[in-house]
TINU-267595 format. One record per residue (C-alpha): y, z, x; residue in one letter. Coordinates in steps of 0.001 Angstrom, whole numbers, padded with zeros to 6 digits, always signed. Layout:
BEGIN
YZXA;...
***
This chain:
BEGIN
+019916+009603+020309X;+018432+013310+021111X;+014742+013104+021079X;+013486+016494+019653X;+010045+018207+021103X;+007281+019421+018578X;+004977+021414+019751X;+001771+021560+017734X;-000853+024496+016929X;-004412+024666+015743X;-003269+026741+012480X;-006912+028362+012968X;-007198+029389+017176X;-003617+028925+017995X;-003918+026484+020510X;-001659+024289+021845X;-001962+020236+022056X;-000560+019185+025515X;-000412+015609+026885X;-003237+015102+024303X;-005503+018261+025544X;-005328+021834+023521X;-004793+024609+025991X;-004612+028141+025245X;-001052+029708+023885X;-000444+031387+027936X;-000297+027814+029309X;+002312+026532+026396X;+005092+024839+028152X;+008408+026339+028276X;+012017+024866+026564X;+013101+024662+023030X;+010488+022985+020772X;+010227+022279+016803X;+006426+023440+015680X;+004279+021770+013575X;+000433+022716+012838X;-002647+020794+013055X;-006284+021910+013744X;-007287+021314+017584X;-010870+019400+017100X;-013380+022174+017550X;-011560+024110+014754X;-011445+020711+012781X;-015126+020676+012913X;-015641+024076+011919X;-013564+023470+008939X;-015055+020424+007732X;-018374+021977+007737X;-017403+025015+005876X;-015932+023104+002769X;-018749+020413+002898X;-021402+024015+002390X;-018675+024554-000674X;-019295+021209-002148X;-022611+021292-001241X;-023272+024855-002954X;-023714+023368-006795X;-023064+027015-008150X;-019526+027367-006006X;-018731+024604-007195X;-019321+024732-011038X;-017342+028340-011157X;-014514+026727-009492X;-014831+023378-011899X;-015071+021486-009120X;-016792+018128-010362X;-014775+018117-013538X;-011070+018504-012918X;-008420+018089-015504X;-005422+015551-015378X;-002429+017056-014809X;+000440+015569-017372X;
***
């Protein structure tokens, strides 16, 4: 059986994850590779505190109807 390669990508910086480090795109390895996307742990962070100021901003959140969503059928 053919083991395929994925290569993931921060979908916010671009970098790479490489033998469990992120490295910039110039240092990706070479060869054929599948791509997925994932966000590299600095960008993670970053993300995670931008939607918790959402949630945390009461008047975002009541124009978006966020506490108070209806079922979907």
């Amino acid at each position: 059986m053919k083991t395929e390669k994925i290569l993931v990508q921060c979908c916010d910086c671009g970098k790479i994850r490489v033998d469990g480090g992120w490295v910039d795109t110039e240092r990706m390895p070479t060869g054929a590779f599948r791509t997925s996307h994932g966000y590299c742990p600095s960008c993670l962070d970053r993300a995670i505190a931008e939607v918790q100021s959402w949630v945390d901003d009461k008047d975002f959140a009541l124009q978006r109807n966020v506490f108070h969503a209806e079922p979907v059928l």
